[in-house]
N, C-alpha and C positions, 0 to 999 in steps of 0.2 A: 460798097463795104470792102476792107482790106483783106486778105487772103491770110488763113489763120495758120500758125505755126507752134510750136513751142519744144521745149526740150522738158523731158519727164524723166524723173529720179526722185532718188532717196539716199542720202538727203540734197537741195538740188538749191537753196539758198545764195550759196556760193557759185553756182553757174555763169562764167563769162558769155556764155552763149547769145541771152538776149541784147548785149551790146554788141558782139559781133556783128548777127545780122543784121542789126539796126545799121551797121554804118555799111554793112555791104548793102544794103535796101537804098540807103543815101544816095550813093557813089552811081548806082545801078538804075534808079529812079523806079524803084519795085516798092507796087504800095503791099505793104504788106503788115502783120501784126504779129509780134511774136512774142510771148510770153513762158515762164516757169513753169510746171507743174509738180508740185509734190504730191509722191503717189502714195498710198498705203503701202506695206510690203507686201501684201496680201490683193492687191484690189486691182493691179495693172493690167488686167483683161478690159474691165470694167469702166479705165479711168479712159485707156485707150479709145472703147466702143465709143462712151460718150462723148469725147473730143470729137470723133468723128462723124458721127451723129451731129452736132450742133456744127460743119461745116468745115471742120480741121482738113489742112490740106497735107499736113506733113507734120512728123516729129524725130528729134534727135532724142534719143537713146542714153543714157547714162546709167552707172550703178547702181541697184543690183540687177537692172531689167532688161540687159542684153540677150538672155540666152532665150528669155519667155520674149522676145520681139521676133525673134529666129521665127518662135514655134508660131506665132502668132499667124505670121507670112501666109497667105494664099501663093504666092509666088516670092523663093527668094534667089540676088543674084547671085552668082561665083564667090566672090571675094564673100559676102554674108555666110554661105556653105563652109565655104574653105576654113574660116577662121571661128563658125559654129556660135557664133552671135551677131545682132544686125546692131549697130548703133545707131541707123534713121530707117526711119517708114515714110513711105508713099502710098497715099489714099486716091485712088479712082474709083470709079461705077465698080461696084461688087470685086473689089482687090485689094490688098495688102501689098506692098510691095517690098522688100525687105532688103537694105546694101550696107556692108562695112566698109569705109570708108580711112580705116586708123593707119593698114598698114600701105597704103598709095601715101595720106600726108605723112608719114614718116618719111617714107622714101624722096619723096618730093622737098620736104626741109633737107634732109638730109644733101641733095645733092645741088637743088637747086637754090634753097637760100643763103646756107654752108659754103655751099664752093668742097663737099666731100664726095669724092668719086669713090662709089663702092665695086666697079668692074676689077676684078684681081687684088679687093682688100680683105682682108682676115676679119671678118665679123664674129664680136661676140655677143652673144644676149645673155641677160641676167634677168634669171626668172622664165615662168612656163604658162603664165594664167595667159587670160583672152586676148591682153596688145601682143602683147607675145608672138602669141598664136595667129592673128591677126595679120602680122608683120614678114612672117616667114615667106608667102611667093611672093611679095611685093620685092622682098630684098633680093630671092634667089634669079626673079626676075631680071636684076641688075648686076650677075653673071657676076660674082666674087667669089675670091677663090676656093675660101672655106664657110661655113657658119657654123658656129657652136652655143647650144644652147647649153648654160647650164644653170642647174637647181636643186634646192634644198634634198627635195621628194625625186627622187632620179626617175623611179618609174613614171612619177609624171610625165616629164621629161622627154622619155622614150615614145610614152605614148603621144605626142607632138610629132617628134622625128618620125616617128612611124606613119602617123596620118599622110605624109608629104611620099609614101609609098620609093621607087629607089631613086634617091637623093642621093648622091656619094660625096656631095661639097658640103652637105647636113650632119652634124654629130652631136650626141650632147654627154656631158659628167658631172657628177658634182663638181662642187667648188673644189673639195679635198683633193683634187684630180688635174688639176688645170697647171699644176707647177709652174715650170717656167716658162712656158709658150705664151708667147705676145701677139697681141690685135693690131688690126689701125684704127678700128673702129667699136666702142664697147660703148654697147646700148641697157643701162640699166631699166627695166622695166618691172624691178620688186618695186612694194610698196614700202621698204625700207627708209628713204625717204622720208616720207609722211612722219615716220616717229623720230623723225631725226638722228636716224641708227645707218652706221654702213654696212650694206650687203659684206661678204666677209668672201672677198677678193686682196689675194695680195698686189701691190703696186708694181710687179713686174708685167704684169698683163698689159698696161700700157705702151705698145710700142713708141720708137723714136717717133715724133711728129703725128699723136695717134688726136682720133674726134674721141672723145665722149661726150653721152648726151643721157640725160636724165629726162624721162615720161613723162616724173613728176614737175607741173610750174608754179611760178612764183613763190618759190620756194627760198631763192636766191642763191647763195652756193650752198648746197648740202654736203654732205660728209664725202657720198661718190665723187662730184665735184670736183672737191677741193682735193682729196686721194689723187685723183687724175690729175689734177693744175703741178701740185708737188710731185708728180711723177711722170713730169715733162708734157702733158697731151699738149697740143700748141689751139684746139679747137673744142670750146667745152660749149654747153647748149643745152636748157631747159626744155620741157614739150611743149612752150606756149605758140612756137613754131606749127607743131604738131595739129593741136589745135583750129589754130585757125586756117590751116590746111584742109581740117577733113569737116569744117563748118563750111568752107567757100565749096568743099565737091559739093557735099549736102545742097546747099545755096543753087549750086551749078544745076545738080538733078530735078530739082524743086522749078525753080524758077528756069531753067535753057540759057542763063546770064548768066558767066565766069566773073567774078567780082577781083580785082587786085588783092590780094593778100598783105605786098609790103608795107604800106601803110597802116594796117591793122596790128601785127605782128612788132612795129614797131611802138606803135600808141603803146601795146598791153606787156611789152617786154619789163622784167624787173633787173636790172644789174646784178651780174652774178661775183659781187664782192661779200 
């Protein structure tokens, strides 16, 4: 019998997940079965048990049920702590096992399939929720010079900055604040996107020769995007990268098999015209 997997959310229809793993299963020759789960908003203790109960070896994580996978945990790692949601579990004999995996594939698209060195680059982030959150020692990790988060809700914000204890390359402001100081690199992580709205950055934030890179994919060029394209960035980038970055660690932990990314990344890319 195949080894059971799935990714669980709400709503979870739209999930690229079960083709991913499928073709990293392919490539990898992992028999394996992975499926959807739509969970109640209410019922994800419940929905989790019984997966696991009837054999489940592992699950990714999505919307709204990151923070309840955390608490779920018998055991969670670093990066799941750090970032205060887990987006995959691991089941063994009497364990939960709980890992975020968002802010390593950011970083990892970012420098490795990009070609964007963020050692000594000006990082911005837009927005404060979980990728956000998520993303900050993976980046600070990769020794740049500054990072600045900023968001609507400032206290939010702070309380981010603050969780990372003394950080001096970490700040964050609102938008109304950012004036004329430029990035090389500005990582949208609002859901502004999604409504087809732009976060509410001016075009000077773009430095000469800057990456932007939008969370949201297949979206195509969205409004951040396109802001960046006309405001010179030379390297713009969806998070389908993202993606299937933090499906292959997942894959990687689950199974002990590191599956090729570029082949996948490219199948599910959309053109960003």
């Amino acid at each position: 019998m195949s080894d059971r997997y799935a990714v669980v959310g709400n709503p979870v229809a739209h999930s690229l997940s079960p083709l991913i793993h499928g073709l990293f299963a392919a490539a990898t020759a992992q028999d394996i079965e992975y499926t959807k789960i739509e969970c109640p908003l209410d019922g994800f203790e419940e929905t989790v048990a019984r997966f696991r109960a009837e054999g489940g070896r592992g699950l990714n994580v999505t919307v709204p049920f990151k923070l309840q996978a955390l608490q779920m945990a018998t055991r969670a790692h670093a990066a799941a702590r750090e970032a205060g949601a887990a987006n995959a579990l691991r089941f063994s004999e009497g364990e939960i096992e709980a890992e975020n995996f968002d802010g390593l594939a950011l970083v990892r698209d970012l420098t490795r399939n990009l070609g964007t060195p963020l050692a000594g680059a000006r990082v911005l982030l837009l927005g404060a929720g979980g990728a956000v959150r998520g993303a900050l020692r993976p980046l600070l990790a990769e020794r740049p010079a500054s990072l600045v988060i900023v968001n609507r809700d400032i206290g939010k914000a702070r309380q981010v900055v603050g969780e990372l204890g003394h950080e001096p390359r970490a700040r964050c402001c609102g938008y109304g604040e950012l004036g004329a100081e430029r990035f090389d690199v500005v990582v949208d992580g609002t859901s502004a996107s999604l409504r087809g709205e732009l976060p509410p950055i001016p075009a000077t934030v773009f430095a000469p020769g800057a990456t932007a890179y939008e969370m949201v994919y297949g979206k195509g060029l969205t409004p951040f995007l396109l802001l960046a394209r006309q405001a010179g960035a030379v390297r713009l980038a969806d998070g389908v990268g993202m993606l299937v970055e933090q499906a292959a660690e997942a894959f990687t932990w689950w199974r002990g098999v590191r599956p090729a990314t570029a082949p996948v990344i490219e199948r599910l890319a959309v053109p960003l015209t």
